[in-house]
C-alpha positions as CSV (number, residue, x, y, z in Angstrom):
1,X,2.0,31.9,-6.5
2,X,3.6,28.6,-5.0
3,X,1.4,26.8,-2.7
4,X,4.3,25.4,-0.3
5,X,1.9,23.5,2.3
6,X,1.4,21.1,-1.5
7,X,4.8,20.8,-2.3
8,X,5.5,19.8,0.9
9,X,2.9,17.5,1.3
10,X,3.8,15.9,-1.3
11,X,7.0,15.3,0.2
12,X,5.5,13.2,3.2
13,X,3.7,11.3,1.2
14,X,6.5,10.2,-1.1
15,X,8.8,9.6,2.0
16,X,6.1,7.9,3.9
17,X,6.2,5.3,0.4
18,X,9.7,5.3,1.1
19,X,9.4,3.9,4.3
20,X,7.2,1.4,3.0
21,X,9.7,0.0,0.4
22,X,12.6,0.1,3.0
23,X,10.3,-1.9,5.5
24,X,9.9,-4.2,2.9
25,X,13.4,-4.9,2.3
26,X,14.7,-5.5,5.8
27,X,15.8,-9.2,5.8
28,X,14.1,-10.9,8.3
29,X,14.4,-14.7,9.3
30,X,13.7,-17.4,7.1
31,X,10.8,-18.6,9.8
32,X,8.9,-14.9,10.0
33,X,9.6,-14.1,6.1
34,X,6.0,-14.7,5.1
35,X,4.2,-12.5,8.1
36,X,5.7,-9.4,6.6
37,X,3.3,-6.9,6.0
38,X,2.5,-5.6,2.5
39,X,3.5,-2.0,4.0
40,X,3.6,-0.5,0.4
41,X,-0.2,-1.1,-0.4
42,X,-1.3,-0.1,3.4
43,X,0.6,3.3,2.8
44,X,-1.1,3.3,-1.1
45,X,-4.3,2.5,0.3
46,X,-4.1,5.6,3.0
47,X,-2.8,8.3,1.0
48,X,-5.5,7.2,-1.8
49,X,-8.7,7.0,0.6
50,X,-7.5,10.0,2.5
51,X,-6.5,12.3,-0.8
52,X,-8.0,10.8,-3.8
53,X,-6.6,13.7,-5.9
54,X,-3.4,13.0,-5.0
55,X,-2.7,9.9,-5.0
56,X,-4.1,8.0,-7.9
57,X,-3.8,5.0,-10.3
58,X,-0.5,6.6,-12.1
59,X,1.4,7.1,-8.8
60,X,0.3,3.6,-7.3
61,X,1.6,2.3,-10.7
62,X,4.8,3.9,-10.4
63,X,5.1,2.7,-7.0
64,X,4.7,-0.9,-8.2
65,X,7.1,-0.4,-11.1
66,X,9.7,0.5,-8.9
67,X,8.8,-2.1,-6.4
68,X,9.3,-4.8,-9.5
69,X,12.8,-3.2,-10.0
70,X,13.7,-3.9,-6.5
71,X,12.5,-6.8,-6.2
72,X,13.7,-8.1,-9.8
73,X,10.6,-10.3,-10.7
74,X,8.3,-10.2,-13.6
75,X,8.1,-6.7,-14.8
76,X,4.8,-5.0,-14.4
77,X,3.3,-7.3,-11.9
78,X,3.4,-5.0,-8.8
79,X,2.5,-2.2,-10.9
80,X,-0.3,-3.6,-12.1
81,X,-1.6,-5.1,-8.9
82,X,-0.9,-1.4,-7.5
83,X,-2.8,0.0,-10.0
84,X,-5.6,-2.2,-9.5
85,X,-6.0,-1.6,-6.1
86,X,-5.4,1.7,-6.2
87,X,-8.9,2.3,-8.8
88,X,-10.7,0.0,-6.3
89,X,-9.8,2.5,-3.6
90,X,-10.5,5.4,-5.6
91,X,-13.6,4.2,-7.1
92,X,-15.0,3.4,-3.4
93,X,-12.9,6.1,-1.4
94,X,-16.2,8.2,0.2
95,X,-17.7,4.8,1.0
96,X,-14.6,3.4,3.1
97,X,-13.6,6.6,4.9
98,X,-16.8,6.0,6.6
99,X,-16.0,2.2,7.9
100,X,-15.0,1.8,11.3
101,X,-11.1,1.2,11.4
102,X,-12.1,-2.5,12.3
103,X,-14.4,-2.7,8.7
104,X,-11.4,-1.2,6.8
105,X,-9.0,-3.5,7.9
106,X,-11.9,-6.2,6.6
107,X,-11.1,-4.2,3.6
108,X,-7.4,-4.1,3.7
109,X,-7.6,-8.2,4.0
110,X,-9.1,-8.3,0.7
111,X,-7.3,-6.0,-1.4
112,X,-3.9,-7.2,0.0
113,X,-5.1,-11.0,-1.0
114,X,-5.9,-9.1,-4.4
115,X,-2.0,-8.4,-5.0
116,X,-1.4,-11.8,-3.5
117,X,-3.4,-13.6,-6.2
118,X,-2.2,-11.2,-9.2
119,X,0.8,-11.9,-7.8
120,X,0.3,-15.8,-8.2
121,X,-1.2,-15.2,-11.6
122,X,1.0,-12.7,-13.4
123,X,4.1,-14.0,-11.9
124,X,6.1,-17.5,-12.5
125,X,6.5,-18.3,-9.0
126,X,5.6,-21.7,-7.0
127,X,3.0,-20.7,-4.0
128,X,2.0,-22.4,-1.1
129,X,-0.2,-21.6,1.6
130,X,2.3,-19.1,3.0
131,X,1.0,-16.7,0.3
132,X,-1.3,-15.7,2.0
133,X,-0.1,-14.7,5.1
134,X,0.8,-11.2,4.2
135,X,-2.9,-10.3,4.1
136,X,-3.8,-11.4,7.9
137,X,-0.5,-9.5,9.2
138,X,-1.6,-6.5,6.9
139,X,-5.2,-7.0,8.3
140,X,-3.6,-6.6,11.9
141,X,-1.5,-4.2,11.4
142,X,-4.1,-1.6,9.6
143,X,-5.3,0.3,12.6
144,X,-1.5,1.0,13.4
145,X,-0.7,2.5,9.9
146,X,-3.9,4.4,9.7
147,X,-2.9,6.3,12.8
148,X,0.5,6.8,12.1
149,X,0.0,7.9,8.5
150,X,-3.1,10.1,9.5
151,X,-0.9,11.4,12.5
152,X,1.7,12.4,10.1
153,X,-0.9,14.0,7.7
154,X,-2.2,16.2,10.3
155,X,0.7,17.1,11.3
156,X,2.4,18.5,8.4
157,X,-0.8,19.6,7.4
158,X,-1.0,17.4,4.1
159,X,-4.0,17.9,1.8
């Protein structure tokens, strides 16, 4: 017997990633660039911490591998920061569901300067202090994805 409430779950949860990618590729100006979110982990992070069995280390790595095709940098360097992430999240999932939204976003500070600096390291790419940027906007914006995304998961009933 199909189990349609999964299939379609899975649906949102892939088109929510989508989302993520496409907010990542609107062109903004030259003087905002580096604020932009990392909206690709936040959705990651989410779907991981809220279903741990379905979204895991090999989905987070695909994610990544696609987002290094888009991008056309240094193959494998989103994947593996996606990855890494990802097992971070899974490995202290039951821990950070119980964080105040506030404590999470603590959270989503570090992991997000995590990509930054694997990033920097796994990629042949000049940084400057802009770099880290991403990770106080992402930090900021947390609260706001968490309720959207867990709006939407109620919603469709994803689990």
């Amino acid at each position: 017997m199909v189990n349609h409430q999964h299939g379609r779950g899975g649906i949102i949860i892939i088109l929510s990633i989508i989302v993520a990618i496409i907010l990542m590729l609107i062109p903004l100006a030259e003087s905002i660039r580096f604020f932009r979110p990392e909206w690709v982990v936040m959705a990651l992070i989410y779907w991981a911490m809220a279903l741990p069995r379905r979204v895991g280390v090999g989905f987070a790595w695909l994610t990544g591998l696609t987002i290094d095709v888009i991008m056309g940098g240094a193959l494998g360097v989103f994947a593996f920061s996606y990855a890494l992430v990802i097992y971070l999240i899974l490995r202290f999932h039951l821990q950070l569901r119980q964080y105040p939204l506030w404590q999470q976003a603590v959270s989503i500070l570090s992991l997000v300067l995590l990509v930054q600096l694997m990033s920097i390291l796994l990629s042949p790419r000049i940084a400057g202090w802009h770099i880290w940027l991403p990770a106080v906007t992402s930090t900021i914006m947390w609260p706001i994805v968490f309720a959207v995304l867990r709006k939407l998961r109620r919603t469709f009933h994803v689990n």
